[in-house]
ZADO-1210 file (C-alpha; in nm, 4 decimals, padded with zeros to 6 digits):
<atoms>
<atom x="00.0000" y="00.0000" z="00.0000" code="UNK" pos="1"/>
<atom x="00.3006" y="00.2287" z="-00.0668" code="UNK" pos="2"/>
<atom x="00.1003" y="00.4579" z="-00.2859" code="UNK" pos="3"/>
<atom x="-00.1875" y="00.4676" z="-00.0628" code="UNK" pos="4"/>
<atom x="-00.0233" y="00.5532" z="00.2537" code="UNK" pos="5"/>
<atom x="00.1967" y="00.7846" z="00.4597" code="UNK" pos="6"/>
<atom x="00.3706" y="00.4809" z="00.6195" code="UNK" pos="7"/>
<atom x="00.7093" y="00.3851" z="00.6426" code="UNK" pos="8"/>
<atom x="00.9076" y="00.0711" z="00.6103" code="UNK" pos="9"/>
<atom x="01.1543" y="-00.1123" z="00.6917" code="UNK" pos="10"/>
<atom x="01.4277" y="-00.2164" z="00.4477" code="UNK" pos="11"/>
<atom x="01.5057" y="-00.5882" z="00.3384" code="UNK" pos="12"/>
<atom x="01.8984" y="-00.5530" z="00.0885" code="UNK" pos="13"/>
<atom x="01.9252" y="-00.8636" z="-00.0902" code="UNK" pos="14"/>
<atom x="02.3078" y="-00.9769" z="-00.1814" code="UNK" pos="15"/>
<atom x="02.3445" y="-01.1899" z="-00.5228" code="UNK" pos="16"/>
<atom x="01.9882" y="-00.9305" z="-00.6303" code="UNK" pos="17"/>
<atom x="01.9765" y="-01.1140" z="-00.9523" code="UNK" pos="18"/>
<atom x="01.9340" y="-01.4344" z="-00.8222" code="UNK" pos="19"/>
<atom x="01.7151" y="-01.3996" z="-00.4839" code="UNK" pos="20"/>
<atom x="01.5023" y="-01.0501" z="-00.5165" code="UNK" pos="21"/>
<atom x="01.2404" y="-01.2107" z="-00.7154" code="UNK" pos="22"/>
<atom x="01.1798" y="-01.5153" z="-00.4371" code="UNK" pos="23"/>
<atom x="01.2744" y="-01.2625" z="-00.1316" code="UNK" pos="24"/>
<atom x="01.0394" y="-01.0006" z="-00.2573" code="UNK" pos="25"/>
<atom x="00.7440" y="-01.2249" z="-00.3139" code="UNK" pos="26"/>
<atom x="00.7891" y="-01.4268" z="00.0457" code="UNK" pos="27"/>
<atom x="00.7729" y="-01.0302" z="00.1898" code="UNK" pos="28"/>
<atom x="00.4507" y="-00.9908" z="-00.0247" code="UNK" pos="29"/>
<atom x="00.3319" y="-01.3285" z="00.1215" code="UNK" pos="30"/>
<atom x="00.4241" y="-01.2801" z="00.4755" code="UNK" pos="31"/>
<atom x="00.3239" y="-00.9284" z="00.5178" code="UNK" pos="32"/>
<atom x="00.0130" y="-00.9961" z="00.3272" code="UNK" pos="33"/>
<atom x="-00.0287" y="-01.2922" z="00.5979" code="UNK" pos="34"/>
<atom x="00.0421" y="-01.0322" z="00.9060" code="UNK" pos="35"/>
<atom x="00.3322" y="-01.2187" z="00.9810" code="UNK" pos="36"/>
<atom x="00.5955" y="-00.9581" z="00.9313" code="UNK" pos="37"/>
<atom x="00.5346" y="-00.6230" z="00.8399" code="UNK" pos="38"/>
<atom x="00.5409" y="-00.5067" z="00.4786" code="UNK" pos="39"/>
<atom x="00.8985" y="-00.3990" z="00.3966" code="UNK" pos="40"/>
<atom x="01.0961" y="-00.2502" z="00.0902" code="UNK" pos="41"/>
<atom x="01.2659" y="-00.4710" z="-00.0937" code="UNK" pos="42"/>
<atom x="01.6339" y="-00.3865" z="-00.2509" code="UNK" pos="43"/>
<atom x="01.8599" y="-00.6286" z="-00.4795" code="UNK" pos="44"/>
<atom x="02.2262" y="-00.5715" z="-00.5242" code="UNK" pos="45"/>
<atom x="02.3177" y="-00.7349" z="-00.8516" code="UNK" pos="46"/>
<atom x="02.6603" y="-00.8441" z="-00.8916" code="UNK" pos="47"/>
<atom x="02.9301" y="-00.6682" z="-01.0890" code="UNK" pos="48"/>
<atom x="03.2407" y="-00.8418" z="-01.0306" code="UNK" pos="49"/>
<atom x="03.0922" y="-01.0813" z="-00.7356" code="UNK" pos="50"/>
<atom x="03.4476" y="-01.2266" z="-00.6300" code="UNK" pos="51"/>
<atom x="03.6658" y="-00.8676" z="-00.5885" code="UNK" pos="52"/>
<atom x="03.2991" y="-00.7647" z="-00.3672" code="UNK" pos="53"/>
<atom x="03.2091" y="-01.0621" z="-00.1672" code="UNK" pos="54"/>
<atom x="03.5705" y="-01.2474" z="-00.0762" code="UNK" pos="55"/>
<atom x="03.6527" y="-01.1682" z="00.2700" code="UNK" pos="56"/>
<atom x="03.9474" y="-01.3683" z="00.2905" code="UNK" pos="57"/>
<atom x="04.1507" y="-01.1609" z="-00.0249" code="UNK" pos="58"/>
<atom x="04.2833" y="-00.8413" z="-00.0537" code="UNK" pos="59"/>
<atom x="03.9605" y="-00.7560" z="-00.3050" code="UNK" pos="60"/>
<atom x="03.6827" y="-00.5061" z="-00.2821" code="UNK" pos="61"/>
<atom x="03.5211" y="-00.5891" z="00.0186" code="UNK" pos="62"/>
<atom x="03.5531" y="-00.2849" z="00.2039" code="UNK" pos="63"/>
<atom x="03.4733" y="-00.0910" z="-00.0706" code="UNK" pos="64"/>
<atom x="03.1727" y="-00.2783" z="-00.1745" code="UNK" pos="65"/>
<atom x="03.0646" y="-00.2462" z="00.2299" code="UNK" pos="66"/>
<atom x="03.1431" y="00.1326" z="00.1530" code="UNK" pos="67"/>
<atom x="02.9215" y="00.1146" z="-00.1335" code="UNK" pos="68"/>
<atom x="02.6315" y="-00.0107" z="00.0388" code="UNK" pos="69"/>
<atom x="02.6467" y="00.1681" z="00.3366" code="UNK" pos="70"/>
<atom x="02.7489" y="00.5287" z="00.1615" code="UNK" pos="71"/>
<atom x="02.5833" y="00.5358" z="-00.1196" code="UNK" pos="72"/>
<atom x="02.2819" y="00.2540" z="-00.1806" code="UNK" pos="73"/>
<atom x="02.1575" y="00.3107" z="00.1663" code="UNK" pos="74"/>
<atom x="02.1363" y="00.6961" z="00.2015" code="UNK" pos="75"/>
<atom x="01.9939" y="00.7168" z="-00.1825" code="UNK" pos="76"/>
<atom x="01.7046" y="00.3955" z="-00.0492" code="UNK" pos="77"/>
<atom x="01.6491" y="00.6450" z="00.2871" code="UNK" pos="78"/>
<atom x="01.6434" y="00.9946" z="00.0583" code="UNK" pos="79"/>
<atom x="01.4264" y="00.8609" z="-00.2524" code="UNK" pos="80"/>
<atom x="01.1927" y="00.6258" z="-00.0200" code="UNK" pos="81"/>
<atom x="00.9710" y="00.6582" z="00.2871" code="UNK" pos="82"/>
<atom x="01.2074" y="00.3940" z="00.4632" code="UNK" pos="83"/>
<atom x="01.2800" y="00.3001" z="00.8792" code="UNK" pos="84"/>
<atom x="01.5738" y="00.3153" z="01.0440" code="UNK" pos="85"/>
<atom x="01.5266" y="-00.0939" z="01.0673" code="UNK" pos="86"/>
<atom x="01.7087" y="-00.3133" z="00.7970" code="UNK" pos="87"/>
<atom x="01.7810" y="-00.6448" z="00.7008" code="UNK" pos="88"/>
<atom x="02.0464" y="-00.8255" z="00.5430" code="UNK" pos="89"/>
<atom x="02.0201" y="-01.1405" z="00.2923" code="UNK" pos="90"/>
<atom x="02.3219" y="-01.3219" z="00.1955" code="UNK" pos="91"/>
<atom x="02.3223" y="-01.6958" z="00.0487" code="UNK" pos="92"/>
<atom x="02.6606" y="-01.8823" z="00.0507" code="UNK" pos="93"/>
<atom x="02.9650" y="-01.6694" z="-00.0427" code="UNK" pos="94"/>
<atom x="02.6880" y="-01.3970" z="00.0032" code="UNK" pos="95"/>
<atom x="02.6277" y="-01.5476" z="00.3435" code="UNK" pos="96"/>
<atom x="02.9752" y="-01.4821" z="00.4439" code="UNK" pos="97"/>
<atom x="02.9628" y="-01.1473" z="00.3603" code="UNK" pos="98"/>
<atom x="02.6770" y="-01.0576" z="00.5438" code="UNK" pos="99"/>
<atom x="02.8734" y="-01.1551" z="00.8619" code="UNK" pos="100"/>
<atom x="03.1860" y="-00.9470" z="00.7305" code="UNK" pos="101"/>
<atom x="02.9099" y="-00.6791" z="00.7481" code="UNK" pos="102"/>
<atom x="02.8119" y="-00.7801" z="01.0986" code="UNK" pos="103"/>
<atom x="03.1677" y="-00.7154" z="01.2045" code="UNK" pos="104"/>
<atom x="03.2610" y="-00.4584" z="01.0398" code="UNK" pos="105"/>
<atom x="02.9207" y="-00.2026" z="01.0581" code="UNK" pos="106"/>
<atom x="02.7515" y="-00.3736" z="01.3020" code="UNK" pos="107"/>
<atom x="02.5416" y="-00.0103" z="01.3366" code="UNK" pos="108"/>
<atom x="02.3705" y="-00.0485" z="00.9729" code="UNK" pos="109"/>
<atom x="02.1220" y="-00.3563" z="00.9906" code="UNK" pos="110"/>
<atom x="01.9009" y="-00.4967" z="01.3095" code="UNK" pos="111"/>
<atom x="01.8589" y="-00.8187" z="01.0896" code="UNK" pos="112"/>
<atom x="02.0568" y="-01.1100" z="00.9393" code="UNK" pos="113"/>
<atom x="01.9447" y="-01.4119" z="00.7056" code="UNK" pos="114"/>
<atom x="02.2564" y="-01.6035" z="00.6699" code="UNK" pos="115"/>
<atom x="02.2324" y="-01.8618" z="00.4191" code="UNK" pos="116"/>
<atom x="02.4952" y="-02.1612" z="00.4258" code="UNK" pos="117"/>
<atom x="02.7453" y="-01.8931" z="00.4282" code="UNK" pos="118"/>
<atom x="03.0970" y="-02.0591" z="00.2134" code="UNK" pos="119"/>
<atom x="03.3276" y="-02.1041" z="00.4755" code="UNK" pos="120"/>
<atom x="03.5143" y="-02.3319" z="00.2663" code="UNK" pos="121"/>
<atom x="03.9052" y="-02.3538" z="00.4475" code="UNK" pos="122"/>
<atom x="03.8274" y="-02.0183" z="00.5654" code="UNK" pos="123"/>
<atom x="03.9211" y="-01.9940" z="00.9279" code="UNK" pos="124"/>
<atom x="04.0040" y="-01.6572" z="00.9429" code="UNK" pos="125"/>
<atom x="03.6602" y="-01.5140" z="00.9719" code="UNK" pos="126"/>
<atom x="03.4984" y="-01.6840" z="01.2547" code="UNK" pos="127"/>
<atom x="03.8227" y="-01.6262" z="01.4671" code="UNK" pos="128"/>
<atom x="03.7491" y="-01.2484" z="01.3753" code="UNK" pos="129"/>
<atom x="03.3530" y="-01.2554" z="01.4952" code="UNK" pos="130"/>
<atom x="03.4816" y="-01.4225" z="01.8238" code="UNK" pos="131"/>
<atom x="03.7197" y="-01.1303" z="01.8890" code="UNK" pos="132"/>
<atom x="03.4629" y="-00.8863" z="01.7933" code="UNK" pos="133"/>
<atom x="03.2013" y="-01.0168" z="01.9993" code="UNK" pos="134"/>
<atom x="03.4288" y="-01.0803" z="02.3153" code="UNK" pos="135"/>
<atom x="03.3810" y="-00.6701" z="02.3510" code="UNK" pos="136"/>
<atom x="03.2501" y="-00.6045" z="02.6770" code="UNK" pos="137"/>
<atom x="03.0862" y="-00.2325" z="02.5326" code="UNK" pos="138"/>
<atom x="02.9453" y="-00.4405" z="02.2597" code="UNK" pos="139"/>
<atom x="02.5826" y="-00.3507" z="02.2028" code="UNK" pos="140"/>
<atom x="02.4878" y="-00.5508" z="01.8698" code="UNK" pos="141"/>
<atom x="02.0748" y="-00.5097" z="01.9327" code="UNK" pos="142"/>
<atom x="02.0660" y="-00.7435" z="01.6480" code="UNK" pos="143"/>
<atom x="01.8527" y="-01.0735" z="01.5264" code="UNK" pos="144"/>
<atom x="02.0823" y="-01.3392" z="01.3139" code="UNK" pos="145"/>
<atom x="01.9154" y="-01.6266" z="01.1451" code="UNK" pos="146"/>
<atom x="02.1944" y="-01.8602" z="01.0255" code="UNK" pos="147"/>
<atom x="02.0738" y="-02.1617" z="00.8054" code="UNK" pos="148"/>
<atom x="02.2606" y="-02.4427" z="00.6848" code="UNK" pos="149"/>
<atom x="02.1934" y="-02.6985" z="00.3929" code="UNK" pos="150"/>
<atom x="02.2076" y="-03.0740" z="00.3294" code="UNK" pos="151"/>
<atom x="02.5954" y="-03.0964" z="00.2445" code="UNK" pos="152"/>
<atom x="02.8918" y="-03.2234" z="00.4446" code="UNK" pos="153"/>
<atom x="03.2655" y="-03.0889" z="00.4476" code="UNK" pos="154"/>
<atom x="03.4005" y="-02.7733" z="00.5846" code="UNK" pos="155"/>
<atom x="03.0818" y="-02.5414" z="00.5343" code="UNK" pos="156"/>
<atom x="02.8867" y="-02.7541" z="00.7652" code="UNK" pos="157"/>
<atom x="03.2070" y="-02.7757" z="00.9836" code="UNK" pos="158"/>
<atom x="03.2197" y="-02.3847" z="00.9911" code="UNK" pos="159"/>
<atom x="02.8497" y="-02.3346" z="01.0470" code="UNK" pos="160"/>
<atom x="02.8888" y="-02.5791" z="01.3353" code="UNK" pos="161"/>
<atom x="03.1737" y="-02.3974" z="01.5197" code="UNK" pos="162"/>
<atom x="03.0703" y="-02.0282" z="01.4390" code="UNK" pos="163"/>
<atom x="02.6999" y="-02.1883" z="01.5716" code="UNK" pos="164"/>
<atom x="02.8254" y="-02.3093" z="01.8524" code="UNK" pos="165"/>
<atom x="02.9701" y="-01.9824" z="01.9704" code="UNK" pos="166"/>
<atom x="02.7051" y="-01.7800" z="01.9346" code="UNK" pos="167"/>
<atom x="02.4926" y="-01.9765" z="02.1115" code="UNK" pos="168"/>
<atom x="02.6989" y="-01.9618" z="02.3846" code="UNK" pos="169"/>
<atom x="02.7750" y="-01.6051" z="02.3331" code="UNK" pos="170"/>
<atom x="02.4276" y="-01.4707" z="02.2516" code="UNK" pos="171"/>
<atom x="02.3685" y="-01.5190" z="02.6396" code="UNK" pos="172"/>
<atom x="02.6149" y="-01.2606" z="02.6915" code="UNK" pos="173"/>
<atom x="02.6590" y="-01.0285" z="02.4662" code="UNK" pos="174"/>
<atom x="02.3337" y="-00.7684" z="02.4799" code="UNK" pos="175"/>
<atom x="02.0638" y="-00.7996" z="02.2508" code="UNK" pos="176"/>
<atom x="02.2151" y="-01.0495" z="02.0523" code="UNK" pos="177"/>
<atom x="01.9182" y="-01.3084" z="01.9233" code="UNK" pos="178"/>
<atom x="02.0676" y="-01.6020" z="01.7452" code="UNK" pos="179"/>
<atom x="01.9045" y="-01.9061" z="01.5490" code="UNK" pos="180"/>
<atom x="02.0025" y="-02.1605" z="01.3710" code="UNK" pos="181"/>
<atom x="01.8384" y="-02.4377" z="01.1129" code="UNK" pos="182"/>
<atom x="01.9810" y="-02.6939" z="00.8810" code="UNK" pos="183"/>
<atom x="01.7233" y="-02.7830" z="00.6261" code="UNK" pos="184"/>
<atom x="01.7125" y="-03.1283" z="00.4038" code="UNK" pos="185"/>
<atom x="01.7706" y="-02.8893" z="00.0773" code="UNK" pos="186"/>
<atom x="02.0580" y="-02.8798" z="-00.1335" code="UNK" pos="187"/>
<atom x="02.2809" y="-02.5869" z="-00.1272" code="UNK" pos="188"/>
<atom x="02.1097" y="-02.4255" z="-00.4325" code="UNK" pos="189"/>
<atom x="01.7527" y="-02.4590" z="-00.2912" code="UNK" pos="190"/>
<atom x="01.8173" y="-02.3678" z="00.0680" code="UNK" pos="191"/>
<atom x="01.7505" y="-02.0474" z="-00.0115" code="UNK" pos="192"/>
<atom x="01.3439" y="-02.0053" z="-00.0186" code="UNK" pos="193"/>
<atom x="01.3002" y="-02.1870" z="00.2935" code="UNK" pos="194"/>
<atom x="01.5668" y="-01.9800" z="00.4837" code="UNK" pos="195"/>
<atom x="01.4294" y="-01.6460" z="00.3566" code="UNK" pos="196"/>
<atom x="01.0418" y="-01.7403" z="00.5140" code="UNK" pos="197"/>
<atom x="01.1205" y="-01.8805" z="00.7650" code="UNK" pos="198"/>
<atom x="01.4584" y="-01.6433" z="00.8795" code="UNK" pos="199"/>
<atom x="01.2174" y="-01.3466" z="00.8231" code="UNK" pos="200"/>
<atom x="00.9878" y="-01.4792" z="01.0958" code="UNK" pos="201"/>
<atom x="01.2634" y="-01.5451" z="01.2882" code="UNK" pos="202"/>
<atom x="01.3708" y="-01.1739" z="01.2951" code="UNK" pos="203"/>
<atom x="01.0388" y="-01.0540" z="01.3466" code="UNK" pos="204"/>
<atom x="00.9121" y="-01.3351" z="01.5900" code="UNK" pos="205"/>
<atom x="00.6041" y="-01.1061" z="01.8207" code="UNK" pos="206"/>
<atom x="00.5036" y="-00.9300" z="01.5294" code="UNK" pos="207"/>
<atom x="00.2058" y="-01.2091" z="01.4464" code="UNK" pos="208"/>
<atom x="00.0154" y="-01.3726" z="01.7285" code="UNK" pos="209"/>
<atom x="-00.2550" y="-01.6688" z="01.6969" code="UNK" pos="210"/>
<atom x="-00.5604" y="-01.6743" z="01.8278" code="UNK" pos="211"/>
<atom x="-00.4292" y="-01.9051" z="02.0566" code="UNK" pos="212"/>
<atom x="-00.1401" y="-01.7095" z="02.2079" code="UNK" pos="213"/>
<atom x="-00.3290" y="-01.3553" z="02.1877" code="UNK" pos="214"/>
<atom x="-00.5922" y="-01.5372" z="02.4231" code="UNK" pos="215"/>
<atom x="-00.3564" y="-01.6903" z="02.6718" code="UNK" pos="216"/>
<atom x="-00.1653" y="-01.3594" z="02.6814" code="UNK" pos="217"/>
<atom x="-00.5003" y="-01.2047" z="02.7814" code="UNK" pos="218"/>
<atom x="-00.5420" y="-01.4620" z="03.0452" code="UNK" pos="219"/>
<atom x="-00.2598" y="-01.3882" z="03.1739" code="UNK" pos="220"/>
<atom x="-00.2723" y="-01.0563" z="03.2308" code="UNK" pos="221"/>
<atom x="-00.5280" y="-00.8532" z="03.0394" code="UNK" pos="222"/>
<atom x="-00.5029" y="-00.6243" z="02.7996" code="UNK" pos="223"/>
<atom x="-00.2374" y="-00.4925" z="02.9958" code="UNK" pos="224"/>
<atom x="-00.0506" y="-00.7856" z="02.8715" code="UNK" pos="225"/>
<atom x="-00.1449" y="-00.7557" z="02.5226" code="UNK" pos="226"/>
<atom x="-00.0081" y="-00.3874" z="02.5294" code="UNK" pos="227"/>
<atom x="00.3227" y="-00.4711" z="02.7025" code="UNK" pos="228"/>
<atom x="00.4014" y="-00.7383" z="02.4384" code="UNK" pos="229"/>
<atom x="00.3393" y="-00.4711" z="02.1436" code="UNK" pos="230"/>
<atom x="00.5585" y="-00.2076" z="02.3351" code="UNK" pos="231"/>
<atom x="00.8265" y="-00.4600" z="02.4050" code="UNK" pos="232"/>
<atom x="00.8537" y="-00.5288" z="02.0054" code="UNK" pos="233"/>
<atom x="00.8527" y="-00.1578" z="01.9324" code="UNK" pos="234"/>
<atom x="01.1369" y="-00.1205" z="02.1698" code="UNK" pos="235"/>
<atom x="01.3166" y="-00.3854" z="01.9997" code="UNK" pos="236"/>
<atom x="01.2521" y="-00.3058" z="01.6644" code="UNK" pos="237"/>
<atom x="01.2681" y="00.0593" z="01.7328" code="UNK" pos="238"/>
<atom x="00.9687" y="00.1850" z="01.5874" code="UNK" pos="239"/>
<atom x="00.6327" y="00.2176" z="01.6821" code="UNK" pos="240"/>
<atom x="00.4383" y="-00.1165" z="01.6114" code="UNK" pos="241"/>
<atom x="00.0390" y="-00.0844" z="01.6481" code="UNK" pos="242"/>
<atom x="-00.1971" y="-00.3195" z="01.8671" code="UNK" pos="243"/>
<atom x="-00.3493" y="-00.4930" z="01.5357" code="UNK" pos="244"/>
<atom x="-00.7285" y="-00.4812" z="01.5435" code="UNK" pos="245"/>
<atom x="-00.7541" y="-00.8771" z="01.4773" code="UNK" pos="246"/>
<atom x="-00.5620" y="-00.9542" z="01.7638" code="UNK" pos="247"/>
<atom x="-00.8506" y="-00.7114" z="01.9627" code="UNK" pos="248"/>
<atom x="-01.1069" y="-00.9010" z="01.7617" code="UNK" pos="249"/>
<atom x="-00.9686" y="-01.2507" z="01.8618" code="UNK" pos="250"/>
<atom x="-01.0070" y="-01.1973" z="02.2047" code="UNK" pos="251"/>
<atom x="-01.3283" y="-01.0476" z="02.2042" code="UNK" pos="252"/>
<atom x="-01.4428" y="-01.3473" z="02.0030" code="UNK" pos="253"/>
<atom x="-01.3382" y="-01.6115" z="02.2322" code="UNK" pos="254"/>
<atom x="-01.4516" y="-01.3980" z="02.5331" code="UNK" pos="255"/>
<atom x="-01.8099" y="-01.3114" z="02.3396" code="UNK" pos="256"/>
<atom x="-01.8845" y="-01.7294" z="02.3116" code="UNK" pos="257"/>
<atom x="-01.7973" y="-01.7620" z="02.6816" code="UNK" pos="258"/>
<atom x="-02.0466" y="-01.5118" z="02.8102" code="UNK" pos="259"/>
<atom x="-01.7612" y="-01.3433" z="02.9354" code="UNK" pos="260"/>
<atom x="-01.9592" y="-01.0137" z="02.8065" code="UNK" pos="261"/>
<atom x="-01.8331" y="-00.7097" z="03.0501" code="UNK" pos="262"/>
<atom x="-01.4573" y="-00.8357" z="02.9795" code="UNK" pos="263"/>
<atom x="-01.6153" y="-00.8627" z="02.5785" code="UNK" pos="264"/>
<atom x="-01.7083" y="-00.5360" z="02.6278" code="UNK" pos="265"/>
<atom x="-01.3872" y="-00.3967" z="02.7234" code="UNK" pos="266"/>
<atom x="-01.2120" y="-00.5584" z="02.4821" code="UNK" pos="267"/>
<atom x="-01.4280" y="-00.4117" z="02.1960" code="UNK" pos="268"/>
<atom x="-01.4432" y="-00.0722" z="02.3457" code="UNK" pos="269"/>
<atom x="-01.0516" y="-00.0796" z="02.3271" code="UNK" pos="270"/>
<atom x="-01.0691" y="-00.1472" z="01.9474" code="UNK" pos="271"/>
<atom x="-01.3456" y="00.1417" z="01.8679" code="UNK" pos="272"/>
<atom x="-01.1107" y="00.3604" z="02.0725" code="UNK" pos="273"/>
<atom x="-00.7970" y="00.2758" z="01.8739" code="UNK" pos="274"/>
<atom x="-00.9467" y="00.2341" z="01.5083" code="UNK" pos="275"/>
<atom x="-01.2921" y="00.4575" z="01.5331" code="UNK" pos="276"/>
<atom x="-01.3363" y="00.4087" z="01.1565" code="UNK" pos="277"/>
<atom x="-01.3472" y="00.0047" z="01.1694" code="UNK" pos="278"/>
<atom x="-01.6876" y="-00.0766" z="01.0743" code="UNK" pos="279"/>
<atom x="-01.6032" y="-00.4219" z="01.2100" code="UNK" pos="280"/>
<atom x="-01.5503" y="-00.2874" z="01.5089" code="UNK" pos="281"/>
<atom x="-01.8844" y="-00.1606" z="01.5660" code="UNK" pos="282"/>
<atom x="-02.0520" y="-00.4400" z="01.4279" code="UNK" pos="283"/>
<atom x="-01.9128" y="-00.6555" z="01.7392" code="UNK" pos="284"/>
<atom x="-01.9862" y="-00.4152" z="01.9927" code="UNK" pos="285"/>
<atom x="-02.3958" y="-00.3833" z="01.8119" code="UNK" pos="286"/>
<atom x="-02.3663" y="-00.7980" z="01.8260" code="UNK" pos="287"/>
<atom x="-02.2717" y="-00.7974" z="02.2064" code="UNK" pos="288"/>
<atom x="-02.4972" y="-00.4979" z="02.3092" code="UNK" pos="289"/>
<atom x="-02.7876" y="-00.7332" z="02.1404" code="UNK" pos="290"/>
<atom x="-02.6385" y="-01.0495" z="02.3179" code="UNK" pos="291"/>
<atom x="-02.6592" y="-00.8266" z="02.6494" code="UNK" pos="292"/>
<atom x="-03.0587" y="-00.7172" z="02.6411" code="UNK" pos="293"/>
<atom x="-02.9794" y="-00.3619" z="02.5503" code="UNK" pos="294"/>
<atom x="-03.1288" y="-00.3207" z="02.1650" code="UNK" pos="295"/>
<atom x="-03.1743" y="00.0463" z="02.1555" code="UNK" pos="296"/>
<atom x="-02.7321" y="00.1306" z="02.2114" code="UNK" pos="297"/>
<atom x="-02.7077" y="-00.2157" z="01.9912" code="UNK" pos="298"/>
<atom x="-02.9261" y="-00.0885" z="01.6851" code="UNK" pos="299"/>
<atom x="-02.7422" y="00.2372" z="01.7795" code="UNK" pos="300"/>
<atom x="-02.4226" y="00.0983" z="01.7317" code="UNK" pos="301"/>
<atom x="-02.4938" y="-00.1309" z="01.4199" code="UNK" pos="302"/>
<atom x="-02.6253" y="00.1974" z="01.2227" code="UNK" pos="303"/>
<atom x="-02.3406" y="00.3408" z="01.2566" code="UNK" pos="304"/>
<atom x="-02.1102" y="00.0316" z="01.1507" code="UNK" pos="305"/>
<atom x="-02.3528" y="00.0512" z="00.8420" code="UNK" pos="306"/>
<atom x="-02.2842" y="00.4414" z="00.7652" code="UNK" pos="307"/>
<atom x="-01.9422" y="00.3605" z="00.8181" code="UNK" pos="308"/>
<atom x="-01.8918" y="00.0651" z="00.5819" code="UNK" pos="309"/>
</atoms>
């Protein structure tokens, strides 16, 4: 809804852009589209001379390509777009590596990793350098990385192991650092799609919740709850996320066909509050007034559901 909106998003860069933007941009689509993530723009970086860019281990390009993204793509993406100060970074196999070269090296630039069965290959150098780097006691990363690994054996698995290993020993210690890993039965060419859908709601794990969990949060604690787990994921993510109106809608559902009708009540009034141009909105509250013997507010309240819609 880019075109029909004032809102702003966050920023997904996509490493190897000829190969990946068309699948990454269409699991956003999906996902977003789904509420599982929120609606992001999408930027692929094809390759030029992929080798002098991506190959941490040579005297090549590396830095300057970093320089390149973080100078120049990322300023022009932030002037020419209505963009979030929230990005994250997609990188499949020699790709994969550099996205941690990125971690290391301008840790400040993205809040999100999906590392794909990064190419360690016999290099040895790298995770030696992440260890060092996250052995900082200042460090403040603030940072979700989703590492995947495929199907195959050898020293990429080896490397994923070891540099997994770490960080989940050190993501207990160094702050805000939320790490996950998954090896997948898919080759090293398909791994891919499955690590970009399901490393996305990784990074954004809060920003969805099921009937189930929205009503056993309530249980918990009320909507107080429900409000302190929205304001918790704005803090993380930095930006203001919104108490959806389904989640609202979910509860007052569940508490609507347990008779639970002055906690329904409060529930719905919450939602008319926070979106007063929801027809749907009204129409639950007119249902419940009805369900509660008071038909004059619930014919009330259904008319104006009607003028709205």
């Amino acid at each position: 809804d880019y075109d029909a909106s004032n809102a702003r998003y966050p920023v997904l860069i996509v490493l190897d852009g000829e190969e990946h933007f068309q699948h990454a941009s269409s699991t956003v689509d999906f996902l977003s589209t789904a509420g599982r993530i929120p609606a992001m723009l999408v930027v692929g970086i094809p390759n030029t001379d992929r080798y002098r860019d991506m190959d941490t281990t040579a005297a090549s390009g590396s830095s300057q390509f970093l320089k390149f993204i973080t100078e120049e793509l990322i300023p022009k993406v932030d002037r020419d777009y209505r963009t979030r100060p929230y990005r994250v970074l997609v990188g499949h196999s020699g790709a994969g590596l550099y996205a941690l070269y990125s971690l290391i090296h301008a840790p400040e630039v993205f809040r999100g990793y999906v590392v794909i069965a990064p190419a360690f290959g016999d290099n040895r150098e790298l995770p030696k350098i992440i260890y060092a780097f996250l052995q900082q006691r200042d460090l403040n990363l603030n940072a979700d990385l989703f590492m995947a690994a495929d199907n195959s054996a050898g020293q990429g698995l080896s490397g994923g192991w070891e540099l997994s290993s770490y960080l989940n020993e050190r993501a207990t210690s160094v702050r805000d650092l939320r790490f996950t890993f998954r090896r997948y039965a898919e080759s090293h060419a398909t791994v891919p799609l499955v690590s970009v859908y399901e490393g996305l709601q990784s990074i954004f794990n809060g920003w969805a919740l099921d009937p189930e969990e929205a009503f056993a949060l309530y249980e918990q604690g009320g909507l107080a709850a429900i409000d302190k787990h929205f304001t918790a994921l704005s803090t993380h993510l930095g930006f203001a996320v919104p108490l959806p109106d389904e989640v609202l809608f979910r509860i007052f559902s569940d508490l609507e066909s347990l008779k639970r009708f002055p906690e329904a009540e409060q529930v719905i009034n919450k939602a008319i509050e926070s979106f007063p141009q929801s027809p749907a909105a009204l129409y639950y509250a007119g249902r419940l007034y009805l369900q509660m013997g008071n038909r004059a507010l619930a014919v009330e309240t259904l008319r104006k559901s009607l003028l709205l819609s």
